[in-house]
Backbone of each chain as ProteinMPNN parsed JSONL, in Angstrom:
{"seq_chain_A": "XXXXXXXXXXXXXXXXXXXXXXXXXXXXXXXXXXXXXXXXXXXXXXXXXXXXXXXXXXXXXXXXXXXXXXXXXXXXXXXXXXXXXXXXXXXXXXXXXXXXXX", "coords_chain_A": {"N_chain_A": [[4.38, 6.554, 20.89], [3.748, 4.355, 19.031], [1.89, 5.426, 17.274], [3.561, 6.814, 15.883], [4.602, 6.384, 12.976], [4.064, 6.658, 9.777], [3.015, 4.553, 8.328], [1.551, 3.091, 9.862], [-0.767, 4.699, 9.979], [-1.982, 3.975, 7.921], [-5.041, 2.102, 6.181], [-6.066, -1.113, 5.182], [-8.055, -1.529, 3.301], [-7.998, 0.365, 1.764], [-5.621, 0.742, 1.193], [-4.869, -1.11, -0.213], [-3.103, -2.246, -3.153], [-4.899, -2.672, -5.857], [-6.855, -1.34, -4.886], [-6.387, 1.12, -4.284], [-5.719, 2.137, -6.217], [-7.779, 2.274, -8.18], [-9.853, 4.097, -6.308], [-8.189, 6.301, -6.913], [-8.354, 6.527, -9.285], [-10.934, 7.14, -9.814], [-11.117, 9.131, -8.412], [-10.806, 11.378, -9.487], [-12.653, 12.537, -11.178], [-15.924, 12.715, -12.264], [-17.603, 10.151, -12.657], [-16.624, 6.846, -13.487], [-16.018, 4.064, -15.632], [-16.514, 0.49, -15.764], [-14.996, -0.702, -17.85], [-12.811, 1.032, -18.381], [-11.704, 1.368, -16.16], [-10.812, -1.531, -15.46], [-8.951, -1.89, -18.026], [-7.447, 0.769, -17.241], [-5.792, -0.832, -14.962], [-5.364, -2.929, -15.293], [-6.418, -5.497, -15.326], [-8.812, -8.273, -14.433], [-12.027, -8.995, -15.133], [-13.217, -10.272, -13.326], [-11.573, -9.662, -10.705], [-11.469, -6.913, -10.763], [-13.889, -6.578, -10.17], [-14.329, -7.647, -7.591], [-12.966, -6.076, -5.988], [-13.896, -3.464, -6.203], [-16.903, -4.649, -4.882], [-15.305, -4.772, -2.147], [-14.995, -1.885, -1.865], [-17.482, -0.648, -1.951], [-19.035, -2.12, -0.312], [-17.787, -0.738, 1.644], [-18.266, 1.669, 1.506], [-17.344, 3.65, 0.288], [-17.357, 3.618, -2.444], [-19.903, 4.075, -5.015], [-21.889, 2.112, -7.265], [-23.415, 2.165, -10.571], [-25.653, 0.195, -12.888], [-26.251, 0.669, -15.924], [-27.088, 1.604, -19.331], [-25.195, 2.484, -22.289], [-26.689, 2.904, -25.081], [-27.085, 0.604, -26.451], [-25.76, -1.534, -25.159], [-24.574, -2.75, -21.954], [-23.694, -1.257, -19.571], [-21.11, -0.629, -16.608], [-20.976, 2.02, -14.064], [-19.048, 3.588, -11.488], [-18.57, 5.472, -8.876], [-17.238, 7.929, -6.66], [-17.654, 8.259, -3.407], [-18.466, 10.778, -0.813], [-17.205, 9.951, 1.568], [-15.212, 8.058, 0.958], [-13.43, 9.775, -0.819], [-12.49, 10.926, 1.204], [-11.267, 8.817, 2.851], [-9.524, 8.281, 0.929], [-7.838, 11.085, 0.936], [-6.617, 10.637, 3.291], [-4.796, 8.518, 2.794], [-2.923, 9.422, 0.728], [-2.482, 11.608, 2.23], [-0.487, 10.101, 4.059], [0.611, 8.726, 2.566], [2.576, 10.525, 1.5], [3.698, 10.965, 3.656], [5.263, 9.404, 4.484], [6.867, 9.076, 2.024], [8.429, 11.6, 2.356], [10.108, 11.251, 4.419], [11.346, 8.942, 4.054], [12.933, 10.141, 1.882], [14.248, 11.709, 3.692]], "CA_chain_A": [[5.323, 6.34, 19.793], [3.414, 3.724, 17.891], [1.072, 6.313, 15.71], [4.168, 7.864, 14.824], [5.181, 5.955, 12.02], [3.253, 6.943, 9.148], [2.533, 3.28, 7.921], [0.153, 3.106, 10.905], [-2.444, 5.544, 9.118], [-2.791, 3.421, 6.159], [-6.14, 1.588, 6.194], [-5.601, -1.852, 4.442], [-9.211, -1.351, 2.631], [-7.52, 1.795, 1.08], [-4.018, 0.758, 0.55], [-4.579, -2.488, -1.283], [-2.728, -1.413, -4.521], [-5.856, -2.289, -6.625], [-8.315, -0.339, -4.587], [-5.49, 2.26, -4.449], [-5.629, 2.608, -8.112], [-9.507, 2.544, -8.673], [-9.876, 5.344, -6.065], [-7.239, 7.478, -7.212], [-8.808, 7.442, -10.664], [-12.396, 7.947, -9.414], [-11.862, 10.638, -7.484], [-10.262, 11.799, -11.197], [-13.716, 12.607, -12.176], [-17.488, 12.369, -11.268], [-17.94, 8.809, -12.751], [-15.765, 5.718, -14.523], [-16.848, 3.26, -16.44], [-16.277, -0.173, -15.846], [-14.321, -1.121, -18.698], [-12.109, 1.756, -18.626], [-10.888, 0.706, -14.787], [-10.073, -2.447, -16.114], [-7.975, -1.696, -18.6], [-6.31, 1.37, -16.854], [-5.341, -1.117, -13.93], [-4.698, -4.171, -15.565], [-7.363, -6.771, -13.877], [-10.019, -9.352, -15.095], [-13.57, -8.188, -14.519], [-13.915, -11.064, -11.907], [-10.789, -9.11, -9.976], [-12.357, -5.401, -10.556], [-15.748, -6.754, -9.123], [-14.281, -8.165, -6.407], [-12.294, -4.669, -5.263], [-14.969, -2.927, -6.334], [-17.336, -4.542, -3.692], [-15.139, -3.956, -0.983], [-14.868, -0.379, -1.821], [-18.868, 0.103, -2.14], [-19.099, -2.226, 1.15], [-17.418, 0.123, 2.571], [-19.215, 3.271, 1.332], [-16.119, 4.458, -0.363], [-17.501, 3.858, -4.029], [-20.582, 3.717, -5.865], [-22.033, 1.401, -8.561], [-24.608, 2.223, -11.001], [-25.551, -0.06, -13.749], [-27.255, 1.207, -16.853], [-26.591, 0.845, -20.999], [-24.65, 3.039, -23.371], [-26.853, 2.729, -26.434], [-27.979, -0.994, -26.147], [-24.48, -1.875, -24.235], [-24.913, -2.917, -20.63], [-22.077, -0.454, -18.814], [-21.625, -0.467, -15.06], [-20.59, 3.237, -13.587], [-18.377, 3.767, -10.621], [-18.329, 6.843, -8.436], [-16.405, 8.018, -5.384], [-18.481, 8.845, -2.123], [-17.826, 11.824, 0.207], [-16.104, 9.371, 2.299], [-14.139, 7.944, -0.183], [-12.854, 10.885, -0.836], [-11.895, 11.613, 2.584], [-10.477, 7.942, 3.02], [-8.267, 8.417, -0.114], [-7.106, 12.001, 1.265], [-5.993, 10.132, 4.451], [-4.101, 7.718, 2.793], [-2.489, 10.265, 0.588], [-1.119, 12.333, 3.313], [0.006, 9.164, 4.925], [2.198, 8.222, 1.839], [3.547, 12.241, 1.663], [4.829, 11.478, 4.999], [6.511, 8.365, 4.296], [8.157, 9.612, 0.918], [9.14, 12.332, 3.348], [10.589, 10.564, 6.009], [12.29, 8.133, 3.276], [14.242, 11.657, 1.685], [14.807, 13.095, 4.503]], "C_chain_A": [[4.728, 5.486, 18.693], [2.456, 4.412, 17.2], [1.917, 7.032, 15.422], [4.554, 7.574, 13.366], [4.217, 6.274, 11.053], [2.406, 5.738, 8.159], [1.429, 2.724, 9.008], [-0.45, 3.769, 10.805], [-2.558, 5.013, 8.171], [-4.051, 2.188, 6.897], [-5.995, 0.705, 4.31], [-7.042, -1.761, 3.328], [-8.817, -0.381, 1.441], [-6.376, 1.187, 0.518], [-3.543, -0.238, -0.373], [-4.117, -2.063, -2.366], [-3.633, -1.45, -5.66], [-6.759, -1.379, -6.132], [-7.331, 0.865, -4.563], [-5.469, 3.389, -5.997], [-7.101, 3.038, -8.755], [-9.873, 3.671, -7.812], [-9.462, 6.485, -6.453], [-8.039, 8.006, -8.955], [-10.388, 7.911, -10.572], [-12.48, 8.703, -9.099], [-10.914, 11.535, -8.975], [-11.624, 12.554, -11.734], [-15.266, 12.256, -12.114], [-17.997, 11.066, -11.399], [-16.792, 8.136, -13.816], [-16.118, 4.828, -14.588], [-16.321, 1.945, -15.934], [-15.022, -1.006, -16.613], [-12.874, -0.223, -18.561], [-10.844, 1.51, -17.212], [-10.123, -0.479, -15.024], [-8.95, -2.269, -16.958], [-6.59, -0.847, -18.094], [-5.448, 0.442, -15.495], [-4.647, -2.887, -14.09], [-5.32, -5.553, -15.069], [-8.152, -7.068, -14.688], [-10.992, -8.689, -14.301], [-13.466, -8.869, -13.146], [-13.081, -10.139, -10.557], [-11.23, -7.845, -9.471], [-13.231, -5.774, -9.331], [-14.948, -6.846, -7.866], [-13.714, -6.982, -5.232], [-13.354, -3.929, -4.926], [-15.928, -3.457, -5.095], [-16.657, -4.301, -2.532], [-14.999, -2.979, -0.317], [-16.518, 0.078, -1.432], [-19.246, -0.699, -0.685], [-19.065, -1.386, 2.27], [-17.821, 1.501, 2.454], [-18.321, 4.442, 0.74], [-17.011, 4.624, -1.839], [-19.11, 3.441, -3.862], [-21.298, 3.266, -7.17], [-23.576, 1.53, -9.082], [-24.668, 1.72, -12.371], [-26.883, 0.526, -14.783], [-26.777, 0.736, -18.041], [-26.349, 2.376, -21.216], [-25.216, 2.651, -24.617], [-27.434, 1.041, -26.103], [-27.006, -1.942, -25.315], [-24.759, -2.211, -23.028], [-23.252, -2.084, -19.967], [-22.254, -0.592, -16.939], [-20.503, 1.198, -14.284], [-20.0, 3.281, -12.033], [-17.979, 5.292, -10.25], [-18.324, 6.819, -6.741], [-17.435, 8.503, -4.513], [-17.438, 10.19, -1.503], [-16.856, 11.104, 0.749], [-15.177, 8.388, 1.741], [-12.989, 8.871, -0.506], [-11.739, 11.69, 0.434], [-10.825, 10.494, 2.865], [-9.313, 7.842, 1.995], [-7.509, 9.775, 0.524], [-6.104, 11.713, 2.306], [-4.392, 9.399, 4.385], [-3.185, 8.222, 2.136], [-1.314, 10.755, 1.436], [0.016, 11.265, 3.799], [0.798, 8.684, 4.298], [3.231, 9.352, 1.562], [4.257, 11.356, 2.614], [5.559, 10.39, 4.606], [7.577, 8.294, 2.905], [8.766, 10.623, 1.743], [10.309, 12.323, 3.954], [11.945, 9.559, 5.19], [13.164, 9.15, 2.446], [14.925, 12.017, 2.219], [16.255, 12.068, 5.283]], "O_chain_A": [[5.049, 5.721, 17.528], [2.111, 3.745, 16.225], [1.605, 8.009, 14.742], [4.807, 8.514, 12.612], [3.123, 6.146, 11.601], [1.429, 5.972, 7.447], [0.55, 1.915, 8.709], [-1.191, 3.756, 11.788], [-3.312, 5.511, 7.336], [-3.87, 1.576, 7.95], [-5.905, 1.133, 3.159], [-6.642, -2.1, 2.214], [-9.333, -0.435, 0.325], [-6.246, 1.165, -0.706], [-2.505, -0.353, -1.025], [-4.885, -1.203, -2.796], [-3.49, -0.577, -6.516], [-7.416, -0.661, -6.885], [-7.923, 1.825, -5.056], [-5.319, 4.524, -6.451], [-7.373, 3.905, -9.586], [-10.347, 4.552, -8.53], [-10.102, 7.535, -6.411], [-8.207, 9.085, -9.524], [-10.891, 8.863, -11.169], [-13.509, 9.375, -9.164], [-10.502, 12.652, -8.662], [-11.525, 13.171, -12.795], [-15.481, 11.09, -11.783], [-18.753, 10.644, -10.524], [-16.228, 8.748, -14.723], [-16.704, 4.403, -13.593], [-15.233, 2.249, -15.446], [-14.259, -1.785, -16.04], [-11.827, -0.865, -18.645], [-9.614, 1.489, -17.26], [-8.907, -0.499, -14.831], [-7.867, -2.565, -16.452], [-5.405, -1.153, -18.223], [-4.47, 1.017, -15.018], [-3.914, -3.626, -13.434], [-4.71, -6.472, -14.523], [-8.365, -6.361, -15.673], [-10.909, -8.065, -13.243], [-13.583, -8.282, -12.07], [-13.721, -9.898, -9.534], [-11.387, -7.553, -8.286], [-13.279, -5.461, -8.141], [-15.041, -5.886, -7.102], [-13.94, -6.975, -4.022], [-13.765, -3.704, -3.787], [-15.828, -2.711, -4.122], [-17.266, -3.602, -1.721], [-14.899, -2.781, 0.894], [-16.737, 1.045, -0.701], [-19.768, 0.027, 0.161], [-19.748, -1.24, 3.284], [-17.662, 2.342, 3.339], [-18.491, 5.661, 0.717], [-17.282, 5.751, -2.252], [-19.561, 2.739, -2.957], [-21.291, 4.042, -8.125], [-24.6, 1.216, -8.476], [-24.03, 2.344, -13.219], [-28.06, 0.732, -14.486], [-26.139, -0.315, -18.082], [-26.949, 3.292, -20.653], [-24.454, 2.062, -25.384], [-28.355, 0.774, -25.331], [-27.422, -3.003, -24.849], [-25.849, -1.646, -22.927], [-22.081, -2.459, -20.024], [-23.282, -0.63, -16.263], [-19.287, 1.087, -14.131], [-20.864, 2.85, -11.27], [-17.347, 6.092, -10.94], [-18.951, 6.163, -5.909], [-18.192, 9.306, -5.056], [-16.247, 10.458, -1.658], [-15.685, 11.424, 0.547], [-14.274, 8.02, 2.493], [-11.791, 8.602, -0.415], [-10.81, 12.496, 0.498], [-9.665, 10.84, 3.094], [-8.24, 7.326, 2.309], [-6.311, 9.527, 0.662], [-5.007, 12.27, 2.363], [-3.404, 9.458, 5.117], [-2.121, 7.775, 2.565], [-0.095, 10.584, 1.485], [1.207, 11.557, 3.898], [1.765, 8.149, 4.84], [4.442, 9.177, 1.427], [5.41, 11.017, 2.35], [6.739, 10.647, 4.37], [8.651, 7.705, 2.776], [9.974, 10.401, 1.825], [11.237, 13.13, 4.005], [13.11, 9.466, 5.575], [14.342, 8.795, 2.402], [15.989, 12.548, 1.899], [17.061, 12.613, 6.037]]}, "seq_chain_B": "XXXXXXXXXXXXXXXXXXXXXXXXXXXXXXXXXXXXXXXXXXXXXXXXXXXXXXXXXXXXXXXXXXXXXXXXXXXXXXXXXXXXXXXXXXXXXXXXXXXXXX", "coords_chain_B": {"N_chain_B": [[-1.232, 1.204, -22.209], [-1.797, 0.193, -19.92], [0.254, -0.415, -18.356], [0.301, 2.461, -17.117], [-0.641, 3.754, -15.215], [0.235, 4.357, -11.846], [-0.323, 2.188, -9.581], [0.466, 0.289, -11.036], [2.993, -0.447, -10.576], [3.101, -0.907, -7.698], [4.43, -3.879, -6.077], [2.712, -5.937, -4.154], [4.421, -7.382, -1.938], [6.164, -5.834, -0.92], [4.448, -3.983, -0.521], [2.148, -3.873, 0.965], [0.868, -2.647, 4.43], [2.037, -3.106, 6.692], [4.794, -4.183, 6.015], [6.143, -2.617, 4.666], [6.278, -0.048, 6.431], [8.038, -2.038, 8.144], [10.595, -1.974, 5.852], [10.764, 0.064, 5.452], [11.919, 1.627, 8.096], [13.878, -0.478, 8.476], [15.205, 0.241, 6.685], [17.085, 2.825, 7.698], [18.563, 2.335, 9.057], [21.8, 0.186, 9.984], [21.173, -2.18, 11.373], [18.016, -3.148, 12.837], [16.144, -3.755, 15.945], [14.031, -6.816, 16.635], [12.169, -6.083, 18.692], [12.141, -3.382, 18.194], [11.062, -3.018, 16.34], [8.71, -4.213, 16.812], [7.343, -2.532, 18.66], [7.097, 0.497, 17.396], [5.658, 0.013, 15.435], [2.988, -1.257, 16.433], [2.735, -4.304, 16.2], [2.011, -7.424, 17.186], [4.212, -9.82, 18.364], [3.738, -12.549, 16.655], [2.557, -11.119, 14.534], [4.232, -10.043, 13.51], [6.546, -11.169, 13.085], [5.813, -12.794, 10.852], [5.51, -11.466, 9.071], [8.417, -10.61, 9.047], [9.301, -13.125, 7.599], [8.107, -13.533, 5.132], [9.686, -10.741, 3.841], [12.417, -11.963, 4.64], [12.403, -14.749, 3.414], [11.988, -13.702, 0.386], [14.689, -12.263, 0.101], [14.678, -9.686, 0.858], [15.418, -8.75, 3.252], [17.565, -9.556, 5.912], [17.798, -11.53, 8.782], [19.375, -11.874, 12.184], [20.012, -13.76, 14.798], [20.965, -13.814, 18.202], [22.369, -12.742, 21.459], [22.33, -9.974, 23.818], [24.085, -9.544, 26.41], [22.837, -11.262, 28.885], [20.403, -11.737, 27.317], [18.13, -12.965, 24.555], [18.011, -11.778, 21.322], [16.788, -10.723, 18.312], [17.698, -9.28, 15.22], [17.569, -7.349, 12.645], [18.02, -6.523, 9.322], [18.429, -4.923, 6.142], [18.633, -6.193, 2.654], [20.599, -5.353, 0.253], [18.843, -5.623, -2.31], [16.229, -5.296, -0.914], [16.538, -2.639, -0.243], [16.719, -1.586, -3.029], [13.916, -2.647, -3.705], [12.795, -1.364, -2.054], [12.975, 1.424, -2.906], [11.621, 1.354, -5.345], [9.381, 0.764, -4.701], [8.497, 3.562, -3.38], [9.323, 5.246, -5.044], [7.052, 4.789, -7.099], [5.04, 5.562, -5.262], [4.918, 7.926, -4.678], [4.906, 9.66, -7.586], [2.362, 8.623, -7.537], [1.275, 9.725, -5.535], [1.698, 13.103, -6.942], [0.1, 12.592, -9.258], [-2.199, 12.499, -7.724], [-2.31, 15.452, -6.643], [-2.01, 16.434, -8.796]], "CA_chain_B": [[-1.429, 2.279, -21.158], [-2.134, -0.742, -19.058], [1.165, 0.224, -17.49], [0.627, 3.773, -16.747], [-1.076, 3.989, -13.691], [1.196, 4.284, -10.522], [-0.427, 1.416, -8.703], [0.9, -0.825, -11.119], [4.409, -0.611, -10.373], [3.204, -1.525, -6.839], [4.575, -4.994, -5.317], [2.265, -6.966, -2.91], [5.41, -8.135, -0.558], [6.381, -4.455, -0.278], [3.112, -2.563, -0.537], [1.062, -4.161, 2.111], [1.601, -1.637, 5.041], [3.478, -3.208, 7.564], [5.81, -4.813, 5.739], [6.146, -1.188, 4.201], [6.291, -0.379, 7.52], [9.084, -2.611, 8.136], [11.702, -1.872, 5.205], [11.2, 1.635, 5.826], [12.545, 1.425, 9.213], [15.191, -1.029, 8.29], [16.541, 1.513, 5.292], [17.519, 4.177, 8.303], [20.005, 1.978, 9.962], [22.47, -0.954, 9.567], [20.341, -3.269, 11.588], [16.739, -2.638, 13.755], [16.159, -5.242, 16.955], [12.661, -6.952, 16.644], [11.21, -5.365, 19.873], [11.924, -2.157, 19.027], [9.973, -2.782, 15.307], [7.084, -4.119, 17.195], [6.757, -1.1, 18.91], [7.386, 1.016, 16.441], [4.716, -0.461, 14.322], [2.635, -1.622, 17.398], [2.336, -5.479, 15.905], [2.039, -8.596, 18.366], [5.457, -10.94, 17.955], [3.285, -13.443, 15.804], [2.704, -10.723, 13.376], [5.617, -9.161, 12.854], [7.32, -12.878, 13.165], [5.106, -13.743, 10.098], [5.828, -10.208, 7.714], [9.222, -10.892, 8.557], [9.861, -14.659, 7.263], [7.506, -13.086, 3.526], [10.477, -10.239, 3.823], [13.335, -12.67, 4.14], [12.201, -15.458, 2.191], [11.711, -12.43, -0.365], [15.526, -11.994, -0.224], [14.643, -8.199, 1.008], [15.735, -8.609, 4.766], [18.045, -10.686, 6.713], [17.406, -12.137, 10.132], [20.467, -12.606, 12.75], [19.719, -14.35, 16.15], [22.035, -13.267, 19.0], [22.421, -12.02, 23.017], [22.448, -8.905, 24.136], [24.011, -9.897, 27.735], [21.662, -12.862, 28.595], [18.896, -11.777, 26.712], [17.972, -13.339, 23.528], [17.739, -10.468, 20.591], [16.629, -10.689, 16.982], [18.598, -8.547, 14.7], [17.436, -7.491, 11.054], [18.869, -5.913, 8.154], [17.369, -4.955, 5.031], [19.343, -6.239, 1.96], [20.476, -4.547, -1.269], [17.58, -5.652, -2.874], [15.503, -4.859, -0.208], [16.905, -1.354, -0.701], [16.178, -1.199, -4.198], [12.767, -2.817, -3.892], [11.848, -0.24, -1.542], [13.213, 2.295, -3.726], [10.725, 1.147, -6.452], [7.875, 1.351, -4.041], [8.641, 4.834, -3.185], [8.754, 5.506, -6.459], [5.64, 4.347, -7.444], [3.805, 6.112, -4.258], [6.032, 9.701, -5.098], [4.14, 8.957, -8.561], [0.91, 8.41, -7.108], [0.915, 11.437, -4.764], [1.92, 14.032, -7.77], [-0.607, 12.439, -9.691], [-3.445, 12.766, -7.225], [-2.16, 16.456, -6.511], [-1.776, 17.546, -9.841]], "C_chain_B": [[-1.904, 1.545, -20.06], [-1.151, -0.309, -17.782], [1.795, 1.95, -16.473], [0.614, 4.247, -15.371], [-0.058, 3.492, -12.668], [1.215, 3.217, -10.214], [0.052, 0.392, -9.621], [2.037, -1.119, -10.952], [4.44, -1.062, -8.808], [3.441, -3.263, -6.767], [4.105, -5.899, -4.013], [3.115, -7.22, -1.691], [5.838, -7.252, -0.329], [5.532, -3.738, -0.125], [2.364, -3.226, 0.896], [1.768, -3.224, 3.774], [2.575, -1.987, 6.157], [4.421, -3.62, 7.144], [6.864, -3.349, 4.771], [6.641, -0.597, 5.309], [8.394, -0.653, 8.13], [10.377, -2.202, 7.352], [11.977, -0.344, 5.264], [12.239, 1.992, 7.349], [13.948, 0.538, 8.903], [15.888, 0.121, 7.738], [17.037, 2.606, 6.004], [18.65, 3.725, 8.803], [20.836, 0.956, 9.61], [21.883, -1.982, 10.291], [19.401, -2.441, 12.646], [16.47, -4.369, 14.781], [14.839, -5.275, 16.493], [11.992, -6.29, 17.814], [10.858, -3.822, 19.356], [10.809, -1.897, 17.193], [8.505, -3.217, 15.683], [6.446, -3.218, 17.495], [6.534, -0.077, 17.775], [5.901, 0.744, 15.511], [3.494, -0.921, 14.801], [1.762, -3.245, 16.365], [2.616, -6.298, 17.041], [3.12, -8.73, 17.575], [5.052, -11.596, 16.549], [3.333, -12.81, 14.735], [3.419, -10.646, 12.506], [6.869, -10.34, 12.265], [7.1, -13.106, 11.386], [5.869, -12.436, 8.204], [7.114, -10.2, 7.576], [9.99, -12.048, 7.472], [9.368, -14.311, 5.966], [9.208, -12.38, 3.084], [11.85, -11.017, 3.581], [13.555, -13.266, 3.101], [12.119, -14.774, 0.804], [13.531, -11.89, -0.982], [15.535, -10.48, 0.278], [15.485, -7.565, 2.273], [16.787, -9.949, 4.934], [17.844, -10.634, 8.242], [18.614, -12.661, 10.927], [19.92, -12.166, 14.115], [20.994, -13.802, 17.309], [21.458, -12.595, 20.523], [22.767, -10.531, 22.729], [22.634, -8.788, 25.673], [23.581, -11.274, 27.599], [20.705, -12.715, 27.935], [18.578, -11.945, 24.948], [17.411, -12.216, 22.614], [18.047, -11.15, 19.214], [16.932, -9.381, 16.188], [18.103, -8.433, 13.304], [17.61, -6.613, 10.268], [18.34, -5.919, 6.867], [18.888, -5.073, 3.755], [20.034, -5.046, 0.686], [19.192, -4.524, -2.085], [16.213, -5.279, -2.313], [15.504, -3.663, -0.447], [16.067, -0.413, -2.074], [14.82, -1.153, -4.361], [11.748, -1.585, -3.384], [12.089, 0.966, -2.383], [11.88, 2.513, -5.106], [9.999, 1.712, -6.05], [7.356, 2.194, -3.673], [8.183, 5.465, -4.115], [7.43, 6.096, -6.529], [4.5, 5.527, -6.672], [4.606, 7.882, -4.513], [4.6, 9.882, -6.237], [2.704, 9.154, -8.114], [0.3, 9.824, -6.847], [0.936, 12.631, -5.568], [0.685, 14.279, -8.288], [-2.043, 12.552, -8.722], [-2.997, 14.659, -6.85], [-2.206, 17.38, -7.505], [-3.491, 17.62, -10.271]], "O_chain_B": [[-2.455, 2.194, -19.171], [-1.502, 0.016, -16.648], [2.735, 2.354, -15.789], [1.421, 4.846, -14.66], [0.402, 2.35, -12.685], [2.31, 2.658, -10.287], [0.122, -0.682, -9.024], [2.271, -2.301, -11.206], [5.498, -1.545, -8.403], [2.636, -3.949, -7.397], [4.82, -6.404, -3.147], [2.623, -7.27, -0.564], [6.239, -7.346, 0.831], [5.761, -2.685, 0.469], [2.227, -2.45, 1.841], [2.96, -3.237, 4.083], [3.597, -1.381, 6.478], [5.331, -3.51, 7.965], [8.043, -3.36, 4.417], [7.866, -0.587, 5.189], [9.377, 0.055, 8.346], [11.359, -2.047, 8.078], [13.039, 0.271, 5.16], [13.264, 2.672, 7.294], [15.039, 1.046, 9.163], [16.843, 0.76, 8.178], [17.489, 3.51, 5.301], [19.635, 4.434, 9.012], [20.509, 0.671, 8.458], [22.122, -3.037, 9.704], [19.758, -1.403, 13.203], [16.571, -5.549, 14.445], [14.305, -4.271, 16.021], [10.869, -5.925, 17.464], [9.898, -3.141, 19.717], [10.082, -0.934, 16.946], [7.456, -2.829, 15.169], [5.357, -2.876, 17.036], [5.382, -0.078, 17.341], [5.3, 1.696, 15.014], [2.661, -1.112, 13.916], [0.596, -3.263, 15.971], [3.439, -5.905, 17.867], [3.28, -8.169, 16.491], [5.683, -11.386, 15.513], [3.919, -13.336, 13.789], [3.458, -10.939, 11.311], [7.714, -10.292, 11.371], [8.031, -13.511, 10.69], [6.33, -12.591, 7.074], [7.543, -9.918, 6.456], [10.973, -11.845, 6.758], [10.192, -14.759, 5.168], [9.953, -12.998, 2.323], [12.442, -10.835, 2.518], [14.294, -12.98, 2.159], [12.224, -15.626, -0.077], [13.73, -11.338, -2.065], [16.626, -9.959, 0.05], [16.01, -6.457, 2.381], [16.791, -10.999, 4.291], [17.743, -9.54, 8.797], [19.039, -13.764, 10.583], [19.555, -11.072, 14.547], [22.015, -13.364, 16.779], [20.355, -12.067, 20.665], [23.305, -10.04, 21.737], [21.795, -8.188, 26.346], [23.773, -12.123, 26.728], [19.948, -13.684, 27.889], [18.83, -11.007, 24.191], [16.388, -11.659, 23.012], [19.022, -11.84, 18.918], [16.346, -8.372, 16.58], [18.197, -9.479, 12.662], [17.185, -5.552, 10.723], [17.782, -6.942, 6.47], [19.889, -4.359, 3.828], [19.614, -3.894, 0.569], [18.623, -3.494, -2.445], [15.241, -5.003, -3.016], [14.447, -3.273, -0.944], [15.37, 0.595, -2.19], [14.265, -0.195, -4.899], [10.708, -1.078, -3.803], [11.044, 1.601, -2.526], [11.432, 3.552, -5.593], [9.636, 2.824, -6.435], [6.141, 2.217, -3.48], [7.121, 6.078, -4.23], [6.899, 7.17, -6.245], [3.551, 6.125, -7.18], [3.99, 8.857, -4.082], [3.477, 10.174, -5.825], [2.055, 10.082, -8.596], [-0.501, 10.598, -7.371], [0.195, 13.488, -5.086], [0.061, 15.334, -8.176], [-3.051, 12.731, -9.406], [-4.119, 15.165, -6.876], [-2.357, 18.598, -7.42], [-3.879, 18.412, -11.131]]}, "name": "protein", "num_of_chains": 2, "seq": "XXXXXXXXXXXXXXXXXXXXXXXXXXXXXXXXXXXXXXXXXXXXXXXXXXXXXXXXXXXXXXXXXXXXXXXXXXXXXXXXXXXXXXXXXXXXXXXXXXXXXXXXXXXXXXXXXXXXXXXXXXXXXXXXXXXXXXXXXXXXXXXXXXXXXXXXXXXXXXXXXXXXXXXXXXXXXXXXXXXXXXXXXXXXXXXXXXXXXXXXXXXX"}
C-alpha cells in the first residue's frame, strides 16, 4: 500500500519547485541560457547556480560555458536522464491531479 | 513574464512531497488518523510528526488528540485554507503538466 500514493514517486531532487521549473524549460529545447532561466523563474544567479549544481550533480543537466560575441554566457542542457527523471515526475503529478478530480 | 512559469505559483509548505502527500489525503475525508497517514505515505512518526506541526502552524491542518477505546489516536483535518492552498497547488501542477505535454 505505501507506493500507492502517487506522492511517493516524486524524487525531492526533481520536485524542488526551482529545479522543477529549470527542467521543465530545458527539456523545452536543446539548450538555455543562463540568463534567460533566471529571469523565466524568478531567482538570483547565486540561487540558479546553486539548483543548477544539484541538477548537473546529479547528471540530470548540463553546463557549458562559452561567450556570445565577447559576453561570457553559461548554457544549460537536459541529459538523457534528465529527461527520463522529469518524465517520472510528470506522470507522478498526472496521477495526483487525477486522484485530486476524481 | 517573471510570473509565467507554473513553478512559480508553487508554495514550499505545500509543494514539498510529503506534505503534498499529506493534504492530499486529508482533502478526501473529514478527518485521517496519524497511523494510517504514516502508512499511507510510509514516513517514521518523527517525520510525519514534524510535516505535520509546518502544516498546522501553516493554518492548513488541524490536529485533535483523542482515544479510540484505550488507545491514544491523533486525528487531523485539513482546514479551509488548507483546501484552498491545495487547490492552488493543483493548479499550478495541472499547469505544469499541459505545459510539458503541449
Amino acid at each position: 500500500m505505501s507506493d500507492d500514493h502517487p506522492t511517493n514517486g516524486l524524487d525531492d531532487v526533481v520536485h524542488q519547485k526551482h529545479r522543477l521549473g529549470i527542467l521543465t524549460i530545458a527539456a523545452e529545447s536543446k539548450r538555455v541560457e543562463f540568463g534567460y532561466l533566471r529571469e523565466a523563474l524568478d531567482l538570483t544567479a547565486g540561487n540558479l547556480s546553486r539548483h543548477l549544481t544539484v541538477l548537473v550533480d546529479a547528471g540530470l543537466l548540463t553546463m557549458e560555458k562559452g561567450y556570445d560575441g565577447k559576453r561570457p554566457r553559461t548554457w544549460v542542457g537536459i541529459t538523457r536522464s534528465g529527461r527520463a527523471a522529469l518524465h517520472k515526475e510528470i506522470s507522478a503529478l498526472r496521477a495526483l491531479v487525477a486522484r485530486h478530480d476524481s
